[in-house]
C-alpha positions as CSV (number, residue, x, y, z in Angstrom):
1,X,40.9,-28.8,-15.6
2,X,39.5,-25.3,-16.3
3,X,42.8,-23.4,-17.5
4,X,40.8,-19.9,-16.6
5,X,42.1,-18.1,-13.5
6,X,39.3,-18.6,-11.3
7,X,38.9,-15.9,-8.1
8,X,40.4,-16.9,-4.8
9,X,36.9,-16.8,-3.3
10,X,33.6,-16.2,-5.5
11,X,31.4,-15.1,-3.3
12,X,31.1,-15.0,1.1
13,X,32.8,-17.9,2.3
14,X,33.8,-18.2,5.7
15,X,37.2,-19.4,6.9
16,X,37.3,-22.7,8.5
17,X,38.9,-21.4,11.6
18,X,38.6,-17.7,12.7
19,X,42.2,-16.4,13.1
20,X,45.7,-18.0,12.2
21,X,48.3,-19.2,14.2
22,X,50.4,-16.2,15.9
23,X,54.0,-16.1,14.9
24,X,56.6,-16.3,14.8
25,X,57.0,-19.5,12.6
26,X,60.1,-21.4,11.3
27,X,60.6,-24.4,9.9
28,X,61.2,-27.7,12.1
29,X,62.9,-30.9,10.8
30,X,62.2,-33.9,12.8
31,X,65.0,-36.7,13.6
32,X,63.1,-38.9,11.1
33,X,62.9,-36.2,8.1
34,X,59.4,-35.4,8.6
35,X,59.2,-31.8,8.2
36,X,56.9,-29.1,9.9
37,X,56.4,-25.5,10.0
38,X,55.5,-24.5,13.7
39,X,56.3,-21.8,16.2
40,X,59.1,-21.9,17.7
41,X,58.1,-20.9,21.1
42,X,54.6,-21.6,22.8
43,X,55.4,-25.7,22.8
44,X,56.4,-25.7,19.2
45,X,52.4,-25.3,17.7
46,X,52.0,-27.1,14.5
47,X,51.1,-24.6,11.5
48,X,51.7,-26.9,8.5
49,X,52.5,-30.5,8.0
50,X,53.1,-32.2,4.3
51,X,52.0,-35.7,4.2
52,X,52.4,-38.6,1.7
53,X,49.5,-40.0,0.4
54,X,50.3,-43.0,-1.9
55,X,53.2,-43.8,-3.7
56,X,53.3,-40.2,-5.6
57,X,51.1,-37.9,-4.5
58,X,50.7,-35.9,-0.8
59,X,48.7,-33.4,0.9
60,X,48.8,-30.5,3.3
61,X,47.8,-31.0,6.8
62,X,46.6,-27.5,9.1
63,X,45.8,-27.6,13.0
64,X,41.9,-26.8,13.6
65,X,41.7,-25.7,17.5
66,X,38.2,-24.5,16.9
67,X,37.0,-20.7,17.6
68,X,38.5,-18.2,18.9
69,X,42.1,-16.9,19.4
70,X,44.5,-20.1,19.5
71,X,46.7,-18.8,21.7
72,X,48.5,-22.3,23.5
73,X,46.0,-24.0,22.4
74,X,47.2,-27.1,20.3
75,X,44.3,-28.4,17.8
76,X,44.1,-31.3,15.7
77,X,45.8,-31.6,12.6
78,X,43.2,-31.7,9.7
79,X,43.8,-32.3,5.5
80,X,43.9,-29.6,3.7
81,X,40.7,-30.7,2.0
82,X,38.7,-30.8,5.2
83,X,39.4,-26.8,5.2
84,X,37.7,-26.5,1.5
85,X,35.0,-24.4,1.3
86,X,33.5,-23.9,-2.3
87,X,36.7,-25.5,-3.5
88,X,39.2,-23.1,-2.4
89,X,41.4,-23.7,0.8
90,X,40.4,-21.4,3.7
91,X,42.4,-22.4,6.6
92,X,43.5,-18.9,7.9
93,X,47.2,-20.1,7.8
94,X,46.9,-21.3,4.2
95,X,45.0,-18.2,3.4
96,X,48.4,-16.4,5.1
97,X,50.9,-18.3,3.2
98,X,48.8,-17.7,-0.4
99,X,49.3,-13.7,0.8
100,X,52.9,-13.9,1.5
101,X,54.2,-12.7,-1.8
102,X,51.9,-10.0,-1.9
103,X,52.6,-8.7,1.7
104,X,56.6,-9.4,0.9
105,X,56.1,-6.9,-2.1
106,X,53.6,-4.5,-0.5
107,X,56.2,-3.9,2.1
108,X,59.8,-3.6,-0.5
109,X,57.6,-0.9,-2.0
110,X,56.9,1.2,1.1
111,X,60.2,0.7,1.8
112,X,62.0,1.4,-1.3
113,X,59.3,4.4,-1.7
114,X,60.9,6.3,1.0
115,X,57.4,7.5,1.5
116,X,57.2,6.5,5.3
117,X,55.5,9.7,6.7
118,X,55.8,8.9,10.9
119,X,59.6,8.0,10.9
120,X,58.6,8.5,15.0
121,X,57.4,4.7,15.0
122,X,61.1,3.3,14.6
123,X,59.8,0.1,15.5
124,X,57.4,-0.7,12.8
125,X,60.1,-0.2,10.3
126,X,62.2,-2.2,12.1
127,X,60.1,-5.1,11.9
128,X,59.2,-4.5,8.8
129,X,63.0,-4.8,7.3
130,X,63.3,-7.7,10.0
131,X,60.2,-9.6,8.3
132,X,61.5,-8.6,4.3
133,X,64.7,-10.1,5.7
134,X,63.3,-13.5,6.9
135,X,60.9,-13.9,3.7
136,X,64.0,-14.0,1.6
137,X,66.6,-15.5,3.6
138,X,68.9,-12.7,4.6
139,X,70.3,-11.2,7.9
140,X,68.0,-8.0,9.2
């Protein structure tokens, strides 16, 4: 295995499905352990499902619903391999998750900058502290 950081996409590569699943998303533990993450509301929409493959190893598993906004729409759940393109995963959810940290520290900066120019729109901040709170576990 090449040890080289390799890009997250070389080139144009097209995401396997067009948008990702609306949030909000939590975490869903089944009666029988299996675990989930899905939205809450809407019928509980899968996200992201582990799965065992073998005795030791395991895969991710991401609902294709086809084009277009998902909205109710259920889907299919796929492996995470059927999402490749060019090797590198590009299931809009997965590509959401991989941008998490990014978007968690992009918004502690603003933040912490005290650089917010339209202090008018209350409501963006708000739900920016609200999503910096769920990200790492703490009450808003």
């Amino acid at each position: 295995m090449n040890a080289e950081k390799q890009p997250a996409v070389a080139g144009p590569v097209e995401p396997t499905v067009r948008q990702h699943t609306p949030g909000p998303w939590d975490w869903w533990m089944a009666g029988n352990g299996e675990v989930m993450l899905a939205t809450p509301d809407r019928g509980r929409l899968y996200v992201m499902q582990p799965v065992r493959c073998g005795m030791q190893g395991g895969t991710l598993r991401f609902a294709d619903w086809g084009g277009g906004e998902r909205g109710r729409r259920g889907g299919v759940m796929r492996q995470a391999a059927e999402h490749c393109r060019d090797g590198v995963l590009m299931h809009p959810d997965a590509l959401l998750i991989a941008a998490a940290p990014d978007l968690l520290a992009a918004l502690e900066r603003l933040l912490e900058s005290g650089d917010v120019r339209d202090a008018a729109d209350a409501g963006a901040l708000k739900q920016a502290r609200a999503a910096i709170a769920k990200a790492v576990g703490s009450a808003a």
